[in-house]
Structure formats: C-alpha cells, structure tokens
N, C-alpha and C positions, 0 to 999 in steps of 0.2 A: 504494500500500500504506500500511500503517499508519507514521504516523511516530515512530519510535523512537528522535531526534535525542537524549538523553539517555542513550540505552544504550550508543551507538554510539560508541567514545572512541579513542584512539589504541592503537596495538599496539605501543607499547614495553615488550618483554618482557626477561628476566634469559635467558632459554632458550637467545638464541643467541647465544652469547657467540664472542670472538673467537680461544677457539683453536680452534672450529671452522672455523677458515678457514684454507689453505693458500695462497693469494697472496694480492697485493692488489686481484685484479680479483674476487673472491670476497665480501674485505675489503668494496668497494666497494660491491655490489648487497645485502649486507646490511645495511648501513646505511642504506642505502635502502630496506629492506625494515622495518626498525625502528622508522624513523622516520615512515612510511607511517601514518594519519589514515584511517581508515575512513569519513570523511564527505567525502571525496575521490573514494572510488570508486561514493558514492552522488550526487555531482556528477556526476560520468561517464555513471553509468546514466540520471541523468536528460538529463543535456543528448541524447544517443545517441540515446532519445525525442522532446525536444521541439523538438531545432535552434535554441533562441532562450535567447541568456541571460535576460534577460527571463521569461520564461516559468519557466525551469528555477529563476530565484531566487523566484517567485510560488509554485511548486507546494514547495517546501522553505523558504520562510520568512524569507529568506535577502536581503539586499541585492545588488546586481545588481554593486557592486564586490567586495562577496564572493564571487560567483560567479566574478569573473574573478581573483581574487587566488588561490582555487583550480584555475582551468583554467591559472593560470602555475604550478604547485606541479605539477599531474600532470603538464604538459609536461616538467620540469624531472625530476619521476620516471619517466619511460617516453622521456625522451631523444626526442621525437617534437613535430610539431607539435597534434596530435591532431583540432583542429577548425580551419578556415579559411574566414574570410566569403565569403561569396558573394550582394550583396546585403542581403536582411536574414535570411539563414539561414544558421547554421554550418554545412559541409559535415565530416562526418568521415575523415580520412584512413585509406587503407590498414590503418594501423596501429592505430587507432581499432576499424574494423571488426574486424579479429582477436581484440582484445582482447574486446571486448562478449560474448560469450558464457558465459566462462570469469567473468566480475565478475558479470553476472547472473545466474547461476546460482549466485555465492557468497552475494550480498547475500538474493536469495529463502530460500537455507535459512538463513542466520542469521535474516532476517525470522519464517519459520516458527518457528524455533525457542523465538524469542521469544514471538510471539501466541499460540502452543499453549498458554503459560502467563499468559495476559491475558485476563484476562474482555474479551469485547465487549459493547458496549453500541451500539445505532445512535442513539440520542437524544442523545450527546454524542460521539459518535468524529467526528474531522474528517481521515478517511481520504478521498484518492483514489482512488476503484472505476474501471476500466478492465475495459470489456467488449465483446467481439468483437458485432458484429452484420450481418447481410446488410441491404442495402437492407430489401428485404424484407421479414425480421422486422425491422428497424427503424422503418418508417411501422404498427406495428401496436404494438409493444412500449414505444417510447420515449414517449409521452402516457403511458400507466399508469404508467410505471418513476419517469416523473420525481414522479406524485404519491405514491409511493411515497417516495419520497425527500423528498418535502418536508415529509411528515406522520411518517415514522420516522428519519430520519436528518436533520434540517436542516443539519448544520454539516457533512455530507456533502459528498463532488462526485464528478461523475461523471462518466466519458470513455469519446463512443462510439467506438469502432475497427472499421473496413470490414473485415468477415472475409468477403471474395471471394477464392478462390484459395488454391494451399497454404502461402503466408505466414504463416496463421495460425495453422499446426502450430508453426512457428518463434517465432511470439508467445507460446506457449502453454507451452515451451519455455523460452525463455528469461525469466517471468514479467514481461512486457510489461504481459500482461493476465490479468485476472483468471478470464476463463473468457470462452466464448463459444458464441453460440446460429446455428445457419448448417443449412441445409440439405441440404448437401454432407458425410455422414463422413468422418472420412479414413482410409481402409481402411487403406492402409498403413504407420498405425504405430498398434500395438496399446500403445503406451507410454501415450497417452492416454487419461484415463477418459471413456467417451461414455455419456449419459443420455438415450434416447427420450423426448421431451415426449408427440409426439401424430404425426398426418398429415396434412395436407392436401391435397385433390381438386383436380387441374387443370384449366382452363374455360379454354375457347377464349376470349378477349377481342375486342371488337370495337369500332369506333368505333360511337354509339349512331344517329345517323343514315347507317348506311351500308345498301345492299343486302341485305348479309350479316344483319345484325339482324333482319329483318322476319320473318325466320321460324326454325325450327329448321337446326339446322347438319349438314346431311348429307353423306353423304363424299364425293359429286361437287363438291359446294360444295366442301369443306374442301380437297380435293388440288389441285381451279383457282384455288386460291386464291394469292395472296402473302402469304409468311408474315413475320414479324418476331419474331428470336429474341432474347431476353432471356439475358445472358453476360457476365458480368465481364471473363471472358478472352478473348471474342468469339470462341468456339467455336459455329461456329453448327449443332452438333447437341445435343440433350438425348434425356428422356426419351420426347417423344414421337417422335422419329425410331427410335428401336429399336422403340419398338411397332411403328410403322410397320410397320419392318423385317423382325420378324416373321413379317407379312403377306405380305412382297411387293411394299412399296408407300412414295412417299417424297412429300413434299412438297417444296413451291417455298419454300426461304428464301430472300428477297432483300436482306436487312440485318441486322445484327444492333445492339442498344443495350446500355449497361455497365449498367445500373439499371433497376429498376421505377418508381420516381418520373418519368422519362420516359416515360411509355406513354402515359398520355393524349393528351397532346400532341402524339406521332408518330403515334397513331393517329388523331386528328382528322381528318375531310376526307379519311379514305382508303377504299379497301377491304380493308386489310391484316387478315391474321388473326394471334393473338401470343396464347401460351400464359403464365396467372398461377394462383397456387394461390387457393382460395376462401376465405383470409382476408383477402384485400382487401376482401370482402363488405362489413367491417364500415366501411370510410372511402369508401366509395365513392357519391355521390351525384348529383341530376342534374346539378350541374353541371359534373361531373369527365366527361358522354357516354361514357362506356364501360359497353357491355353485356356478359355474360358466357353466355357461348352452351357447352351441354353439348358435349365432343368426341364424334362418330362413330365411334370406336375407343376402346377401354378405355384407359388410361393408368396405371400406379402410381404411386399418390400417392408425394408428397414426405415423410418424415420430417422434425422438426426434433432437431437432435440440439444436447443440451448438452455442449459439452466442455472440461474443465477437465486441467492437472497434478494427479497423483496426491499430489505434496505439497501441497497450497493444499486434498485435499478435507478437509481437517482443521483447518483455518485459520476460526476460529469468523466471520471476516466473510466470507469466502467463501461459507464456510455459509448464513450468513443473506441475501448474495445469491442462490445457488443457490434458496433458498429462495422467494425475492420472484420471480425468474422463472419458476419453477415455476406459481406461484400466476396470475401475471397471463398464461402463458400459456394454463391450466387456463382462465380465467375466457374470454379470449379465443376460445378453443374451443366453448366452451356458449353464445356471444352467436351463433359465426356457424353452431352447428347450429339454433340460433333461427330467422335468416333463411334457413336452407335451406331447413327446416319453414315457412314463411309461402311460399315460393317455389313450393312444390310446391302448396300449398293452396288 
C-alpha cells in the first residue's frame, strides 16, 4: 500500500487519562497502550507478510537494525515472542497469528482513510501493489502488467501472490493484497466485490506429437484416454467431470499437477489428455509441442473474476489498478478471438 510513514505518529493521547483506571493491572496495559507507535504495528503487518527482516526493512525504508529495534518494542508490548528464526525465515508465533487480523484490518482503514483524500498519481507514487493471481492468469497477465508499470508507474512495485484456493478470500480480507484476478469465485462470501472480466473456452490439451493430435478428439478417444488434471488443491475433478456427469459418463484421471506452467513438460512424450482455457493460445508456440484439440462434450467456460474489498474499491490506486487489469485483460481477449478466427479459417 501507499506509504504514509509521515502521517502515521504515535498515539499519545490526553483521552485516557489515569482515573480511568481502577487497578494497577488496568494502570498497566494502558500505558502500554499510550505509549504504543503506530509504525510498530505496521512492522508487524509487514514482517507477518514477508518473514524476513530484510525484506520487511526494504519494503518500509527502514534499516534492518530498525526493524529489529522495533520487533524488540512489540515483543516487549504484546508480552510475546512474536517471530522466531527458523533458518533464514521468521516463523510467527501462536500469538503473532491471533493478533494479525485484528492490526490488518486496522492499518487498511486508517490506510483508506487517508488515500481517499490523496490525489494519486502513478508516475511518481512508489507504492507496493500486491495482486492475487492464478498461475494461469499469471503467464498471460504479468508480461502486459509489468509494461504497464514500467511506462505508468516507474517508481512502482509490484507483488505477484498465488490466488489458488480459499486463502485468498483471507488475503482479500485482511488487505494483504490489493485485489485479485482467479478463476474460481468464491461463492460463499458475498462480503467481496467480484467483477466478471470475460470467459474462456476449455480445449483439450495435448502433447503435439502424440496419437491423440493427429486428428480431431472424439469421445471414444477422449474417455480411453489418460487424463491429467490441473489443481492447486489436487482435486482431481473440475468442470469437465460434471459435464461428464451429466451425461452418464467419466473419465480416467491419472495424476493431477499444482500449475499450468507445468503442462508442457508433463505432457511431453505422452499420451495424456489435460484440460486449459484458450488463452494460453496467445504464448503458446512450436516449441512449447502442445496442441489444443476441441473437447467432444460441451464444457462451460471458465469466468475470470476480479475481486477486490469493498473498502480499497475506493482507494484511487486501487482504482487505477483495477483499471490497468481490466484493460490488459480486455486486450488479451481480442488477441486470442484473433487466433480462434485464423484457427477456424
């Protein structure tokens, strides 16, 4: 998010004064609470994120002995170890985790509160974007995104985050990230705003010198076939087994893989058959040997769906990335009804 390191000051206030206090164990946690440095709990948020002090003094500006001179100040106020090494990664304790929801969900609306009344500018903001992405729409979105960013926001950066699985309701949530572009809605929680991009058509995938290739993909083909299913969670049924289902009728999955970026490779040398949506059309080359064969049973397409917290859809960089992903998924769209069109022709 945007950094607001100058807005953000200590929270010693006159308010709570001490005859509101009836012992000294009251006495106690308020002075702790007074004395409490709001760029303390934005250490927090970040280290929570990044596990690396390191990392967490890079992305806030910050010297790497100030990082620690702060995580002994929040130990010190939450009575806790909070983060303990492990290797070269801080792991967060018990207590760590509890706390994280309740601090990120504070610092986001003071964030909001603030940019709501800041002009954005992408040509000189040197905000951290953090955006949910599937494999998937990832080998398709992140070439455009980053020239996007290099030509409108230079002093930008940008972080991609795997939105496979329902994690990323919790990302979204707890303003992790900025929004996120994933295949998968999440039906069940209406809390999030979801914005339909577009569709895309599922195609049988195939290694480009296999059997299977050499001609159209009929359903005797497709059902003797071995299947290889594409699954974050390695669930190895999707859409196209309930079509199936439907029918009557199931295929053979024999494996399932976490990513699309692996398919090529798994399909090499085989006869396996593995279900991808047709905008891989647009990276897909000879040398990558995967052909894309029409399925023998109807399938519904894939949605891509944008989803963001309802408070960030107000948040003018937000915006403006909603915006830029919009745009390059739009353009994305019209390149690969291009190559349908040349396909059929």
């Amino acid at each position: 998010m945007m950094k607001n390191q100058g807005l953000i000051g200590s929270m010693n206030g006159s308010t709570f004064g001490a005859d509101s206090c009836h012992d000294k164990a009251s006495m106690g946690n308020l002075m702790s609470f007074n004395d409490l440095d709001l760029n303390l709990l934005r250490v927090f948020d970040v280290m929570m994120r990044e596990r690396s002090v390191t990392r967490t003094a890079h992305e806030l500006g910050r010297t790497q002995s100030a990082i620690s001179h702060s995580l002994s100040r929040l130990r010190h106020l939450f009575h806790d170890k909070l983060f303990t090494r492990d290797g070269g990664v801080m792991r967060p304790t018990p207590r760590a985790v509890e706390l994280l929801p309740d601090i990120s969900a504070g610092l986001a609306a003071i964030r909001a509160s603030i940019d709501r009344h800041q002009i954005f500018d992408p040509a000189t903001t040197r905000r951290n974007f953090r955006v949910g992405l599937t494999d998937y729409h990832a080998m398709i979105i992140i070439p455009r995104l980053l020239r996007e960013f290099s030509t409108q926001a230079p002093h930008a950066t940008l972080n991609i985050i795997p939105a496979n699985g329902i994690e990323i309701a919790s990302s979204l949530h707890l303003r992790q990230i900025d929004c996120a572009l994933t295949g998968a809605v999440i039906k069940d929680d209406p809390s999030l705003l979801k914005i339909e991009l577009g569709q895309d058509r599922l195609f049988c995938a195939v290694w480009s010198g296999s059997e299977i290739a050499r001609s159209t993909m009929s359903l005797e083909t497709y059902l003797s076939a071995s299947h290889l299913q594409v699954s974050a969670d390695g669930v190895s049924s999707g859409l196209a087994d309930a079509a199936l289902k439907e029918l009557g009728l199931r295929r053979n999955v024999v494996a399932t893989i976490s990513n699309y970026l692996a398919l090529p490779w798994v399909l090499r040398g085989t006869e396996l058959v593995a279900h991808c949506g047709d905008g891989v059309l647009q990276i897909l080359d000879e040398a990558s040997e995967v052909t894309l064969l029409s399925p023998p049973v109807p399938i519904p397409n894939v949605s891509a769906w944008l989803l963001l917290h309802p408070q960030m859809a107000t948040d003018p960089g937000t915006v403006w990335l909603k915006e830029i992903l919009s745009k390059i998924y739009g353009e994305s769209q019209k390149k690969k009804n291009e190559i349908l069109a040349k396909r059929k022709s």
